[in-house]
MITOR-17724 format. One record per residue (C-alpha): residue number from 0; x, y, z. Coordinates in Angstrom, 2 decimals, m for minus. Layout:
PT seq      px      py      pz
PT NUM       X       Y       Z
...
//
This chain:
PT seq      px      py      pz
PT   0   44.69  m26.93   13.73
PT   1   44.71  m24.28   16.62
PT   2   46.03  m21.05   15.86
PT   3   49.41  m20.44   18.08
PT   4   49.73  m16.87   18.92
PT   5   52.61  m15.59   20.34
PT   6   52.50  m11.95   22.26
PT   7   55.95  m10.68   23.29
PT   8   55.61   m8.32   26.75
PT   9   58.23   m6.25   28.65
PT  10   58.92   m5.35   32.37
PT  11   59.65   m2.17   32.47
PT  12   60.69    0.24   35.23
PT  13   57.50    2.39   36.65
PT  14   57.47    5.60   34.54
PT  15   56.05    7.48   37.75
PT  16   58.89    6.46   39.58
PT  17   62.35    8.12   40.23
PT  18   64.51    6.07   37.79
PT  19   68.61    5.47   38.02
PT  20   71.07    4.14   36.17
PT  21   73.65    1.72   37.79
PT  22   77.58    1.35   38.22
PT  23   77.64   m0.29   34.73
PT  24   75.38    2.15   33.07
PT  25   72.41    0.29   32.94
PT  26   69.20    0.73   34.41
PT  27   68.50    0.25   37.55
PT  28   65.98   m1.62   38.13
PT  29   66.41   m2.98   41.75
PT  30   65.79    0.83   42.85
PT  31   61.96    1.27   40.93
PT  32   59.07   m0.56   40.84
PT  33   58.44   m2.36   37.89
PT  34   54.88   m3.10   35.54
PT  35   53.94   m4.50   32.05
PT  36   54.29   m1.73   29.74
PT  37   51.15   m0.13   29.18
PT  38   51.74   m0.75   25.03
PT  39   52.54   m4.18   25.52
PT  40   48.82   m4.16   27.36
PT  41   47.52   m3.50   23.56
PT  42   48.87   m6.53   22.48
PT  43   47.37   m8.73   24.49
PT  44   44.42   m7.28   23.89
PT  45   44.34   m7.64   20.25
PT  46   45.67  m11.53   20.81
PT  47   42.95  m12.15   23.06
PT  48   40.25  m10.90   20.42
PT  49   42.17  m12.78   17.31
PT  50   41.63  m15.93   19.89
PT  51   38.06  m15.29   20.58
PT  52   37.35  m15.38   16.89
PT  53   39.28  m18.00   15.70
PT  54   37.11  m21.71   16.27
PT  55   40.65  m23.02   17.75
PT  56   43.39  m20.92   19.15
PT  57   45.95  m20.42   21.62
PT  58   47.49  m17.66   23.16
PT  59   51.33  m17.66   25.09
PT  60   53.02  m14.85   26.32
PT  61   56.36  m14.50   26.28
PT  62   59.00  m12.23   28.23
PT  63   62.39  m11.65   28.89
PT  64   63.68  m10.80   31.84
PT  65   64.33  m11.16   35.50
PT  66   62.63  m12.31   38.39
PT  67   60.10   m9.99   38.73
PT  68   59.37   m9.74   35.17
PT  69   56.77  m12.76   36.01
PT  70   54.75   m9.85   37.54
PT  71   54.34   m8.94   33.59
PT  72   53.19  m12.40   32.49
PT  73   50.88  m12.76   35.18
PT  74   48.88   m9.71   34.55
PT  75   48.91  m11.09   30.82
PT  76   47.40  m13.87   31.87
PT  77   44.84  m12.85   34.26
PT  78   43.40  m10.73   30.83
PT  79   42.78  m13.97   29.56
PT  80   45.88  m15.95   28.13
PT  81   46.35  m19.20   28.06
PT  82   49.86  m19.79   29.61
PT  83   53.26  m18.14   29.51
PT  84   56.82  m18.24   29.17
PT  85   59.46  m16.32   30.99
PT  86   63.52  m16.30   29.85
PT  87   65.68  m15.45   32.55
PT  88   69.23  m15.72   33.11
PT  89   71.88  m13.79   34.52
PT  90   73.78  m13.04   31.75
PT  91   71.03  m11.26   29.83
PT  92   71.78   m8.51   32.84
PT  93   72.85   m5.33   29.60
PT  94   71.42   m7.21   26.88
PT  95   70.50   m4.51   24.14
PT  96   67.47   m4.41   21.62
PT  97   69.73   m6.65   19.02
PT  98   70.46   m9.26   21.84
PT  99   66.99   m9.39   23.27
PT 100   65.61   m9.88   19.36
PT 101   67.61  m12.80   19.30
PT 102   66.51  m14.18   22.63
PT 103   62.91  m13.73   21.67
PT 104   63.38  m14.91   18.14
PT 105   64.79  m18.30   19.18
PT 106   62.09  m18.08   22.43
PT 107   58.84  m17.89   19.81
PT 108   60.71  m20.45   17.70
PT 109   60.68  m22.49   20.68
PT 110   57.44  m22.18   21.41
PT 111   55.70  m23.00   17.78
PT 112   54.17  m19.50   16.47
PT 113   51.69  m18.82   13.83
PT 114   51.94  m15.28   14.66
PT 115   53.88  m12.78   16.68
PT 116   52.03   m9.71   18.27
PT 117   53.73   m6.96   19.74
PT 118   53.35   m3.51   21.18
PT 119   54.50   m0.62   18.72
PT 120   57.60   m0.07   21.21
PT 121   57.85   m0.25   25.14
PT 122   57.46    2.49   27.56
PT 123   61.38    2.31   28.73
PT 124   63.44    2.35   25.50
PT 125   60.94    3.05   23.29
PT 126   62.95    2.51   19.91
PT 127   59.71    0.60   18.48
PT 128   61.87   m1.57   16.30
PT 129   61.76   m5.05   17.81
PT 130   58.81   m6.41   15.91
PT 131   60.54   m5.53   12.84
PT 132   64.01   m7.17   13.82
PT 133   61.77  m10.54   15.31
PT 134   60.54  m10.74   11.37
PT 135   63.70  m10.51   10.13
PT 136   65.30  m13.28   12.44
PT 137   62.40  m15.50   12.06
PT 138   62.29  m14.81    8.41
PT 139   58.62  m13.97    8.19
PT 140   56.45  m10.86    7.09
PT 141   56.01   m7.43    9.48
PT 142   53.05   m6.05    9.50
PT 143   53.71   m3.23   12.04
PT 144   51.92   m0.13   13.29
PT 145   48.13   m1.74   13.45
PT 146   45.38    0.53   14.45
PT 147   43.36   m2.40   13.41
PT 148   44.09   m6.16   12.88
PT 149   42.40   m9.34   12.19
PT 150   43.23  m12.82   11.28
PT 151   41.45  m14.60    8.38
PT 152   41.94  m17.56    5.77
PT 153   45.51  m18.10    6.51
PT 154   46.71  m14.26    6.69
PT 155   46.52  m11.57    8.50
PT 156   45.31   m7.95    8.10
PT 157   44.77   m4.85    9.24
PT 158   45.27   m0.61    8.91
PT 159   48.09    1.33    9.47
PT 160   47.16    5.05    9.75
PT 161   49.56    7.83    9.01
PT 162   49.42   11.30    8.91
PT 163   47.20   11.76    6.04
PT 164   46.17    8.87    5.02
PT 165   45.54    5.18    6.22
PT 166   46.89    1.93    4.25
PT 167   45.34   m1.71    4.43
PT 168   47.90   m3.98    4.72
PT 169   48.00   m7.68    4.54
PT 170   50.59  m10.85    5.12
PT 171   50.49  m14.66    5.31
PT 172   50.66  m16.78    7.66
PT 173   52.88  m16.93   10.40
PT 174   53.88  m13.61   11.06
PT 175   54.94  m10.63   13.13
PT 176   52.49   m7.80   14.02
PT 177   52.86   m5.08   15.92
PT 178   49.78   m2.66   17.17
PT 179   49.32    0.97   18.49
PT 180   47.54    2.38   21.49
PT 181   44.65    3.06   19.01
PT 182   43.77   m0.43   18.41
PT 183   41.26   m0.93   20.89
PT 184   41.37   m0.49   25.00
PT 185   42.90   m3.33   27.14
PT 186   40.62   m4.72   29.24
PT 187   40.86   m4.74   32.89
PT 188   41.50   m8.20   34.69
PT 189   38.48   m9.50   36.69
PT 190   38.55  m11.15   39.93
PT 191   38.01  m14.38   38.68
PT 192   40.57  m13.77   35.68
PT 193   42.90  m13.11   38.65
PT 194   42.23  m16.37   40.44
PT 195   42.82  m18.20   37.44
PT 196   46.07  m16.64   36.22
PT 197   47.72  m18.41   39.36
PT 198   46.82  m21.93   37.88
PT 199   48.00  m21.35   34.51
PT 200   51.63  m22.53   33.73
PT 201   54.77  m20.75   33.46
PT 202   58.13  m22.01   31.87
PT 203   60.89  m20.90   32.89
PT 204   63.95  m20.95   29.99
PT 205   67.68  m20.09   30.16
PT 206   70.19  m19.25   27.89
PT 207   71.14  m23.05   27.07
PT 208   67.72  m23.90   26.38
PT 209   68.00  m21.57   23.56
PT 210   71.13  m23.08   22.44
PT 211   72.42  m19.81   22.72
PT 212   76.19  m18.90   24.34
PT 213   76.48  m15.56   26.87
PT 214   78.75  m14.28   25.03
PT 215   75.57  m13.54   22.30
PT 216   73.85  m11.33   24.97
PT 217   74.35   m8.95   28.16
PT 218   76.77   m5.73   27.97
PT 219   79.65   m8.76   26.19
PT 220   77.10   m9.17   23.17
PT 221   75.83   m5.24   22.95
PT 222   76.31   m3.75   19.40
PT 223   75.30   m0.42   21.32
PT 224   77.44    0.88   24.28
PT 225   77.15    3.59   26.56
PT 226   79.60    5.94   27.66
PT 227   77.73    8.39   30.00
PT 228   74.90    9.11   32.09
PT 229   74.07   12.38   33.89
PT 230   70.96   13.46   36.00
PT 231   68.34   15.45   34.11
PT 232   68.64   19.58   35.41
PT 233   66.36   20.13   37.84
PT 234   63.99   22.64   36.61
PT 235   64.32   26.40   36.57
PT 236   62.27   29.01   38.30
PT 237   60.28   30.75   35.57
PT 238   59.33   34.45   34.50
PT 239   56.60   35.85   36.27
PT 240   55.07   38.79   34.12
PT 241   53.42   41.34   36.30
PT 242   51.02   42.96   33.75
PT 243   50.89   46.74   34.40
PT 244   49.32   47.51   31.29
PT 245   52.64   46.05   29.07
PT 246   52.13   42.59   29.74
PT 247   51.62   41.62   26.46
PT 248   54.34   43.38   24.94
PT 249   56.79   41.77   27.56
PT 250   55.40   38.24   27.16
PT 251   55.80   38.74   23.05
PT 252   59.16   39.83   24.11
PT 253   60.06   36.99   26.17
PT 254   58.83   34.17   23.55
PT 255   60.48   36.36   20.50
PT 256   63.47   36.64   22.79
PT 257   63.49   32.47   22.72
PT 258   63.06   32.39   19.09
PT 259   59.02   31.09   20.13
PT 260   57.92   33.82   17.58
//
């Protein structure tokens, strides 16, 4: 039986670019150029490489978002997977972290999953905790945090390094995974991985396709609101030190002065 896996990607808001929030307090998106988060890029990479070992397996990525956001799944699938899905509909316009883990948990349901991989968080919001919520919904193990992960015998495993220390960590079959940016580089799309991302299929899903109501999702659904915005300062001119033979004393004043020291 081919092994389904499931890679969950984001379309996120260029990090280079000059970001804004909107009238309703949410990003802005029409105003920046968008990309797959670079994390996400991780994930399919460790996908790809579960798939290449496996004798039988199949690999779907999965996104939620608008238009554009198929700029995401196409670069997924010009690294090499097999064929994607896309959820878009106007009232996920504010959806929050607990909406969108809905809308992805019913998405991979969907779909038919024998396991979930993720990036540790995405470049924009960077709260790292979808994976873990996507378990929960789907009522499967998290193994989260991978510097290293394989599949195996029915389970899958892998090491999670810490501080001090690293862990091997383990879970049946199916089940959610999330990896780091130390798990191994993303490879770079070839020409002819290019070509052949145009021919692989999309789908396209809405909210009733999910069976789920608006009223679930977008700013309606949010269990997180927010009240203000303001533009970040714009940086200060700092303290030159002319050194005059006391420059040293004056720049151990200054940090001391700051609390530095």
């Amino acid at each position: 039986m081919s092994l389904r896996i499931v890679v969950t990607v984001k379309y996120v808001p260029d990090a280079t670019g000059d970001r804004h929030f909107a009238d309703d307090l949410t990003v802005d998106r029409d105003d920046v150029d968008g990309l797959l988060s670079e994390l996400d890029e991780y994930a399919v990479e460790q996908a790809l490489r579960i798939a290449e070992a496996a004798d039988d397996a199949e690999v779907t990525v999965l996104t939620v978002g608008p238009e554009d956001a198929k700029d995401a799944l196409r670069k997924a699938l010009s690294m090499g997977a097999d064929k994607a899905v896309h959820v878009e509909d106007d009232d996920l316009h504010g959806t929050d972290v607990m909406g969108t883990s809905l809308v992805l948990a019913k998405a991979v349901e969907k779909a038919g999953f024998d396991l979930v991989v993720s990036g540790m968080a995405s470049t924009d919001g960077t709260m790292g905790v979808v994976p873990a919520l996507l378990a929960e919904r789907l009522g499967v193990p998290q193994v989260t945090l991978l510097s290293e992960v394989s599949v195996s015998g029915g389970a899958v495993s892998g090491r999670r390094d810490g501080d001090t220390a690293s862990e091997r960590v383990q879970a049946a079959l199916p089940a959610v995974v999330s990896v780091t940016d130390q798990s191994g580089e993303a490879r770079y799309p070839s020409f002819k991985g290019i070509m052949a991302a145009k021919k692989k299929p999309v789908e396209s899903w809405d909210l009733s396709d999910l069976d789920l109501e608006a009223g679930q999702v977008g700013l309606e659904g949010a269990y997180t609101v927010v009240d203000a915005v303001a533009q970040r300062p714009a940086r200060s001119k700092g303290t030159i030190v002319t050194d005059e033979g006391e420059g040293a004393k004056q720049l151990a004043e200054f940090l001391a002065g700051r609390k530095f020291i």
